[in-house]
C-alpha positions as a Markdown table, in Angstrom:
| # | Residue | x | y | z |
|---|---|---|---|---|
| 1 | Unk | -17.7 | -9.9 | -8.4 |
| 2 | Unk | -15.2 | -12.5 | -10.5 |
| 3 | Unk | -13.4 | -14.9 | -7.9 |
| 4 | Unk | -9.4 | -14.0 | -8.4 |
| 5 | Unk | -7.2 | -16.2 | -9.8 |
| 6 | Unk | -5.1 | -17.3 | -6.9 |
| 7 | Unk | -1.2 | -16.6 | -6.8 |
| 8 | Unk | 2.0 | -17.7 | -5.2 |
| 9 | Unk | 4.8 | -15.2 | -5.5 |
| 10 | Unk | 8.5 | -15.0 | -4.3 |
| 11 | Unk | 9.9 | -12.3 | -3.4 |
| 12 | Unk | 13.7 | -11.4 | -3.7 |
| 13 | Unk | 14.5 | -12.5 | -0.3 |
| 14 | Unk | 12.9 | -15.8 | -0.7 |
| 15 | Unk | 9.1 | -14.9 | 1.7 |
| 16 | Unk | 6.2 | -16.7 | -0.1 |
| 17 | Unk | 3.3 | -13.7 | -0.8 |
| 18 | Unk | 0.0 | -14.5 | -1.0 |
| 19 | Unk | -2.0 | -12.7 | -4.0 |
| 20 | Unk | -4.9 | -12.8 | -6.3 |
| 21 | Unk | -5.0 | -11.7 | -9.6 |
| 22 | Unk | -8.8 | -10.3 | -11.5 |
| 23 | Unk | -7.8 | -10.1 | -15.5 |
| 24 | Unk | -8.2 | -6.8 | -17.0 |
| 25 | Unk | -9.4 | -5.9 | -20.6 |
| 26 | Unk | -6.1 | -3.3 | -21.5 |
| 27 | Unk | -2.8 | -3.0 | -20.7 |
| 28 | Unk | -2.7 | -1.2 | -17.0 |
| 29 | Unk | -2.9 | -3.4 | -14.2 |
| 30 | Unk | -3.4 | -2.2 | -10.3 |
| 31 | Unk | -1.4 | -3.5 | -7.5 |
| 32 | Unk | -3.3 | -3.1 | -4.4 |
| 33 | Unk | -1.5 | -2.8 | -1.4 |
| 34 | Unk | -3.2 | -2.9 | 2.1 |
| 35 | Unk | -2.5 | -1.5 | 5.2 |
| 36 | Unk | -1.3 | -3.0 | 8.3 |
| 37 | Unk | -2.7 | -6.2 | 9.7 |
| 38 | Unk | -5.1 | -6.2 | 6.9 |
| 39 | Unk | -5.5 | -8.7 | 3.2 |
| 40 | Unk | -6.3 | -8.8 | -0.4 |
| 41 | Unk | -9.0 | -11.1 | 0.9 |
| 42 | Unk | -10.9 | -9.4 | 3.0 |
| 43 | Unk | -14.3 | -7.8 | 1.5 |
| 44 | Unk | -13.4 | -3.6 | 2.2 |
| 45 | Unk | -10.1 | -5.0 | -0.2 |
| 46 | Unk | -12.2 | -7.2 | -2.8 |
| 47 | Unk | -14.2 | -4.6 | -3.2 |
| 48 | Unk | -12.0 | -1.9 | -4.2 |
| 49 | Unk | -10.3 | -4.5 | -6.4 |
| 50 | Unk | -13.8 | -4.7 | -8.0 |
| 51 | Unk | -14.1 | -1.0 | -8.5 |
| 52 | Unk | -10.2 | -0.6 | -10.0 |
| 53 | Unk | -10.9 | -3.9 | -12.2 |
| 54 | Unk | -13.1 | -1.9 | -14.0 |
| 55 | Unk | -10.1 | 0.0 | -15.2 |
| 56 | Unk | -7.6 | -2.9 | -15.9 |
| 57 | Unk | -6.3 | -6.0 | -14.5 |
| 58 | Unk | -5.8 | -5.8 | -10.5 |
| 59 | Unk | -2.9 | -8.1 | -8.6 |
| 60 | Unk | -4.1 | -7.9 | -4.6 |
| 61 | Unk | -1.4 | -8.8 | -2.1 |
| 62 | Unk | -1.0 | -9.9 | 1.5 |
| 63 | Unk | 2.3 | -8.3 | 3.1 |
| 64 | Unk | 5.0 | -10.7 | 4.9 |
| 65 | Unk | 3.5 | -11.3 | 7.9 |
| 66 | Unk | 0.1 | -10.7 | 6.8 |
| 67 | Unk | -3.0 | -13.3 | 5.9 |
| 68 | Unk | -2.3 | -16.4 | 3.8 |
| 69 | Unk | 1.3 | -15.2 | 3.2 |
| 70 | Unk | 4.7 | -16.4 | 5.2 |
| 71 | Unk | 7.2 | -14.5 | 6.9 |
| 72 | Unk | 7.2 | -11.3 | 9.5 |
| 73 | Unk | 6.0 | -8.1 | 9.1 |
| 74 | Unk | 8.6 | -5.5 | 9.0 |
| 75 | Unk | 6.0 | -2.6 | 8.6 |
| 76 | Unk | 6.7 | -1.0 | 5.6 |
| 77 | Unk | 11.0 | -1.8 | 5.5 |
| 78 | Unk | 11.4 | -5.4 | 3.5 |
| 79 | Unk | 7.9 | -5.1 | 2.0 |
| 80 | Unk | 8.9 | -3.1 | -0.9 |
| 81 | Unk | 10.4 | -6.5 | -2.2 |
| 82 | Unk | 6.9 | -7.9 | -1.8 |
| 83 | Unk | 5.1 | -5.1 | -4.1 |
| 84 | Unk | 8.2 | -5.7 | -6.4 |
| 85 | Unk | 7.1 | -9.4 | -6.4 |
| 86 | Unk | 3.8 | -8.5 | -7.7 |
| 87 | Unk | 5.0 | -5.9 | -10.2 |
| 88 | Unk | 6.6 | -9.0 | -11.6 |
| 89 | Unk | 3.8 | -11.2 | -12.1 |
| 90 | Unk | 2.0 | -8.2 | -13.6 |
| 91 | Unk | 4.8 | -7.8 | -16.1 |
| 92 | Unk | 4.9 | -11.9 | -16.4 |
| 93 | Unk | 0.8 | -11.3 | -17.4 |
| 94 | Unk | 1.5 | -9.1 | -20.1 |
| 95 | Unk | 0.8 | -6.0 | -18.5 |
| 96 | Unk | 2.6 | -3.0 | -20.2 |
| 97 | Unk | 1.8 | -0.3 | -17.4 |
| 98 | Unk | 1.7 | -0.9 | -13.8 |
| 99 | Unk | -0.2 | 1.7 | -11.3 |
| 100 | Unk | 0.6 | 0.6 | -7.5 |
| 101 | Unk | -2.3 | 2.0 | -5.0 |
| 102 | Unk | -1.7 | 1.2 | -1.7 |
| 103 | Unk | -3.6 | 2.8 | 1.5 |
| 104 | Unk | -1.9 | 3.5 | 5.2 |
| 105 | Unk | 1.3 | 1.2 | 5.8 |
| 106 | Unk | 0.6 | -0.1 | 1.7 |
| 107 | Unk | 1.0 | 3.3 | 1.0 |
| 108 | Unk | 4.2 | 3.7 | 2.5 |
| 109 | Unk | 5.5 | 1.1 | 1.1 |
| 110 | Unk | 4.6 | 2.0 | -2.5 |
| 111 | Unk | 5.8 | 5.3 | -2.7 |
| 112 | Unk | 9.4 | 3.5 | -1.3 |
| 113 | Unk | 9.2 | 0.6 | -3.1 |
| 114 | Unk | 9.0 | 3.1 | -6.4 |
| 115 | Unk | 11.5 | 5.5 | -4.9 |
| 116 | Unk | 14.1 | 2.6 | -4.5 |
| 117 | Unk | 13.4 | 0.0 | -6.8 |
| 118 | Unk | 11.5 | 1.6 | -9.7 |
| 119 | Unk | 10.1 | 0.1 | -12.5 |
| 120 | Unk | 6.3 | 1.3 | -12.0 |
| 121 | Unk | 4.4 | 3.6 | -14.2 |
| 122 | Unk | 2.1 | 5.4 | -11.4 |
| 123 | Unk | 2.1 | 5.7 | -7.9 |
| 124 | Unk | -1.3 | 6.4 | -5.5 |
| 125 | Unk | -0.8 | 6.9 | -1.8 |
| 126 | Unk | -3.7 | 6.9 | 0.6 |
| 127 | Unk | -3.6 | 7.8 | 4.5 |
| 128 | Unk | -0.1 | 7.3 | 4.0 |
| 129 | Unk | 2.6 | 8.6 | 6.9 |
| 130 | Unk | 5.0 | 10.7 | 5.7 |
| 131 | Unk | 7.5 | 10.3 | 8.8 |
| 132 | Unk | 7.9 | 7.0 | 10.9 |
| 133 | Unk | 7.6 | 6.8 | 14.7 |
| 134 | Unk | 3.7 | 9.1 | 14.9 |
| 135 | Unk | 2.5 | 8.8 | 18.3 |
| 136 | Unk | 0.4 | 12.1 | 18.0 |
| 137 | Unk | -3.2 | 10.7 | 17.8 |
| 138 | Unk | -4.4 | 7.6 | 20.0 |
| 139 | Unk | -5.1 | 5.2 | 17.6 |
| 140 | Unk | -0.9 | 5.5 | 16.1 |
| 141 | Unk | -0.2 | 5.1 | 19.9 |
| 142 | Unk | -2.2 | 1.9 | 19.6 |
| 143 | Unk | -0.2 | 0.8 | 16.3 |
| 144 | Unk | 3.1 | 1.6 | 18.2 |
| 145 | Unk | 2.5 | -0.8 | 21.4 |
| 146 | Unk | 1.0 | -3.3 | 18.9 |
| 147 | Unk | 4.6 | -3.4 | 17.1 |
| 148 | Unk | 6.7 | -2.6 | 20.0 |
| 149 | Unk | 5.7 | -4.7 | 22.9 |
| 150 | Unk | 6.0 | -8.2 | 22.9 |
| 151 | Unk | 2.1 | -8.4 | 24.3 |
| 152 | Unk | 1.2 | -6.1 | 21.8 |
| 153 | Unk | 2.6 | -8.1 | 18.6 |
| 154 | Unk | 1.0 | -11.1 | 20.3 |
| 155 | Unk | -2.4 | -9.6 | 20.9 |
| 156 | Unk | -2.3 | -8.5 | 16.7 |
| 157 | Unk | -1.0 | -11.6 | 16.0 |
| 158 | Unk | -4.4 | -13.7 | 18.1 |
| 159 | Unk | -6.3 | -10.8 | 16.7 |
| 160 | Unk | -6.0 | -10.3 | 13.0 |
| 161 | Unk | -3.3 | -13.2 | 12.4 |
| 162 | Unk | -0.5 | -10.6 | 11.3 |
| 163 | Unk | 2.8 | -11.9 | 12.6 |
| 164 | Unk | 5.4 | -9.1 | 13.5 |
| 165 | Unk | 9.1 | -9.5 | 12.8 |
| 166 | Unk | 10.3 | -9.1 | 16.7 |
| 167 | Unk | 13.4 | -7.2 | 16.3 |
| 168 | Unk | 12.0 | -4.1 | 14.9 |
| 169 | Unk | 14.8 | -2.0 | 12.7 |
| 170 | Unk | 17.8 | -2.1 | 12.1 |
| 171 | Unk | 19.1 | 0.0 | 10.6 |
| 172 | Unk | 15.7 | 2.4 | 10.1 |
| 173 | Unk | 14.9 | 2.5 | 6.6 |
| 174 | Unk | 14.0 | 5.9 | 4.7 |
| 175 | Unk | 11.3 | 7.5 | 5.9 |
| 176 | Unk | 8.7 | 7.9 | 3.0 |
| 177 | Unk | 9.0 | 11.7 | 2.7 |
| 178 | Unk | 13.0 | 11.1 | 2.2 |
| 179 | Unk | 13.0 | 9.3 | -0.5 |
| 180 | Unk | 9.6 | 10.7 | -2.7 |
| 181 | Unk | 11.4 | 13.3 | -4.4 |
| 182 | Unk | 13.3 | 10.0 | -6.5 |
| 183 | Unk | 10.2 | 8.4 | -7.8 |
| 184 | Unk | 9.9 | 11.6 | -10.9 |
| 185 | Unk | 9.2 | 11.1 | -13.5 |
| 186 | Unk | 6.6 | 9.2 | -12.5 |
| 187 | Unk | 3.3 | 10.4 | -11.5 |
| 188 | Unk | 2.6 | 10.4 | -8.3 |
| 189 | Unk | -1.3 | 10.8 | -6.2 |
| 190 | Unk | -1.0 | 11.7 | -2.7 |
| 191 | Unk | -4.4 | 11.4 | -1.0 |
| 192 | Unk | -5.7 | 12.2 | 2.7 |
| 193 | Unk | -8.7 | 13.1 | 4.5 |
| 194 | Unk | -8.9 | 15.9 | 6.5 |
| 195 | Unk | -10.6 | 13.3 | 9.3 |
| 196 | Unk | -8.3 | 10.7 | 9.8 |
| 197 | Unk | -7.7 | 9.5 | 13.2 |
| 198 | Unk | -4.8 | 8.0 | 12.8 |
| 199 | Unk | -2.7 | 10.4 | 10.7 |
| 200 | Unk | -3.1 | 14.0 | 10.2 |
| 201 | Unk | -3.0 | 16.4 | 6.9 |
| 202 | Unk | 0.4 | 16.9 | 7.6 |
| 203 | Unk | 1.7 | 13.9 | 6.6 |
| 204 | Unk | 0.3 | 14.2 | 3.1 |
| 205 | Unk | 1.4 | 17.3 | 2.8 |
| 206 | Unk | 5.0 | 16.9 | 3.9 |
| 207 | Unk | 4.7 | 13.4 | 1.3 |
| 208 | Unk | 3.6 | 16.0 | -1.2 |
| 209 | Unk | 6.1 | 18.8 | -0.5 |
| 210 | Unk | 9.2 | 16.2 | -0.8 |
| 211 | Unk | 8.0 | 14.7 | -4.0 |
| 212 | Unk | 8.8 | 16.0 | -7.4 |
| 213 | Unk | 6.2 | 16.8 | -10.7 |
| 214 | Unk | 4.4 | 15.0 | -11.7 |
| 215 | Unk | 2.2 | 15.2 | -8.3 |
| 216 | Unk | -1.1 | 15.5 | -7.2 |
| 217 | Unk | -2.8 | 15.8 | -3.7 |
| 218 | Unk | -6.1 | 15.3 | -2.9 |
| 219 | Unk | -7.4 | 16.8 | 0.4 |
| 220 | Unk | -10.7 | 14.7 | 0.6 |
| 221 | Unk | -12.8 | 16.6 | 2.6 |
| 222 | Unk | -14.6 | 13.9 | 5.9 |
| 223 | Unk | -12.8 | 11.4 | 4.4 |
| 224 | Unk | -11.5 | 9.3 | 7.2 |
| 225 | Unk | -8.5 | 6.1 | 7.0 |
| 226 | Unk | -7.6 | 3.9 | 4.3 |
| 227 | Unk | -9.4 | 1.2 | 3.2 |
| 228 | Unk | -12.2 | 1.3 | 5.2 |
| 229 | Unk | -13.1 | 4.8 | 4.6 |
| 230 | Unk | -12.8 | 4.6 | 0.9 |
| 231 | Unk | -16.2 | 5.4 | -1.1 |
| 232 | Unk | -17.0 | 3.8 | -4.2 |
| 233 | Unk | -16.4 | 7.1 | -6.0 |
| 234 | Unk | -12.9 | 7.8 | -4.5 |
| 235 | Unk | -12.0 | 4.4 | -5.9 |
| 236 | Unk | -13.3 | 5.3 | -9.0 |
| 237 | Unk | -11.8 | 8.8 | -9.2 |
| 238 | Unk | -8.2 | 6.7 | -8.3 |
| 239 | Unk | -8.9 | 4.6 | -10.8 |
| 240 | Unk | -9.4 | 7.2 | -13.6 |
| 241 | Unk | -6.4 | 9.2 | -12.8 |
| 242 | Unk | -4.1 | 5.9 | -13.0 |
| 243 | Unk | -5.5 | 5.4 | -16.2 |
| 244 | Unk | -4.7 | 8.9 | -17.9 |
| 245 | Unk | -1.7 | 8.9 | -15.7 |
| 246 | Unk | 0.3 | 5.6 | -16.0 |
C-alpha cells in the first residue's frame, strides 16, 4: 500500500484535523470518515483507503477529538465542519467530484454534513444511527456511559486517546434522519447489516425512509459494524457505486 501524503487542515471553527491524502488517477476522490474513537491511521481504515484508492484519490480523516488531531469530540454535532475541511482540500487537489463514505458516527456525520452544508457529489452511510440517544443494545449502552460520565470519557480517553468535549449538547443538533430528506439531488447509499450489535435495521431504514431519490439501501446480510466488519468486496461494491453515482 502507498504511504499517504500527510495533511494539516482547518476547519471553519479554527480545530486543526489530522488527514492523509493517497492521489487518485481521475477526478473522484473519497473522504473517508471513521467512526467513534477510531483514525485514518489505523490499518482496518488504511485498508479500506487502499481498496477505494483503486477508484480515485482518497482524503482519510481523524475527527476533533480523535488521533493525531486537536480539539473535542462532539460526536457527530461540530464534526460536519471537519468533513467540510477535507471536502476542501479535495477541491484544493483538483478533484472535480467528491464521494464522502463514512461508517458508524462518520456516517452520521456525512449524511449531516451534506444535508447542511452541501457541496458533495455522493453520500455512503454505513452502520449509521438514524436517531440520537440508542440505548437498545449493550454495546450503544457502553457508547453512552463512555460519553456521558466523566469516568467514562476518561477511560476512552486512556483507552483509544479520543478526547470528549465535556459539556455534551447544547442545543441537540438534527438528528440524521431529520435532515436526509435535504441532501437530494444527490445520491445517497445507506448500508446496514442485519447483525450489528450496536445498531439495528431500523436505523437504516428510518435513514432511508426520510431521505429523498436518489437512494439506495443495502441490507448486507451477517454483515456486522462499521469498519471492522467491512469485507474487501463491500469496499469494492462502495467504491463502484460512488463511481457511477458521483
Amino acid at each position: 500500500m502507498r504511504k499517504p501524503e500527510p495533511l494539516t487542515l482547518y476547519t471553519g471553527d479554527a480545530v486543526r484535523i489530522d488527514a492523509g491524502h493517497l492521489p487518485g488517477d481521475g477526478a473522484l476522490c473519497f473522504v473517508l470518515a471513521h467512526g467513534f474513537t477510531c483514525s485514518w491511521r489505523q490499518p482496518t481504515l488504511r485498508r479500506i483507503a487502499g481498496v477505494l484508492n483503486r477508484y480515485g484519490g482518497v482524503i482519510g480523516l481523524d475527527f476533533r477529538g480523535h488521533g493525531r488531531s486537536g480539539g473535542h469530540s462532539t460526536v457527530g454535532d461540530r464534526e460536519i465542519l471537519d468533513i467540510d475541511a477535507a471536502v476542501a482540500a479535495a477541491r484544493r487537489r483538483g478533484y472535480e467530484r467528491v464521494a464522502v463514505t463514512g461508517f458508524s458516527m462518520g456516517g452520521a456525520v456525512a449524511v449531516r454534513h451534506a444535508a447542511l452544508l452541501s457541496g458533495v457529489e455522493a453520500v455512503v452511510s454505513v452502520s449509521a444511527p438514524a436517531r440520537w440517544y440508542y440505548r437498545d443494545t449493550v454495546p450503544m449502552r457502553r457508547v453512552h456511559w463512555a460519553i456521558e460520565r466523566r469516568v467514562g470519557r476518561l477511560a476512552v480517553r486512556m483507552a483509544r486517546g479520543t478526547r470528549i468535549a465535556p459539556k455534551g449538547w447544547d442545543p441537540v443538533p438534527e438528528a440524521p434522519h431529520e435532515v436526509a430528506g435535504r441532501i437530494a439531488p444527490v445520491p445517497l447509499l445507506v448500508v446496514h447489516g442485519d447483525a450489528d450489535p450496536f445498531l439495528p435495521l431500523e436505523h437504516a431504514q428510518q435513514l432511508y425512509a426520510a431521505a429523498r431519490d436518489p437512494r439506495e439501501l443495502w441490507v448486507e446480510p451477517g454483515f456486522g459494524h462499521a469498519e471492522v466488519a467491512a469485507t474487501q468486496n463491500l469496499v469494492q461494491r462502495i467504491g463502484t457505486w460512488a463511481a457511477s453515482h458521483a
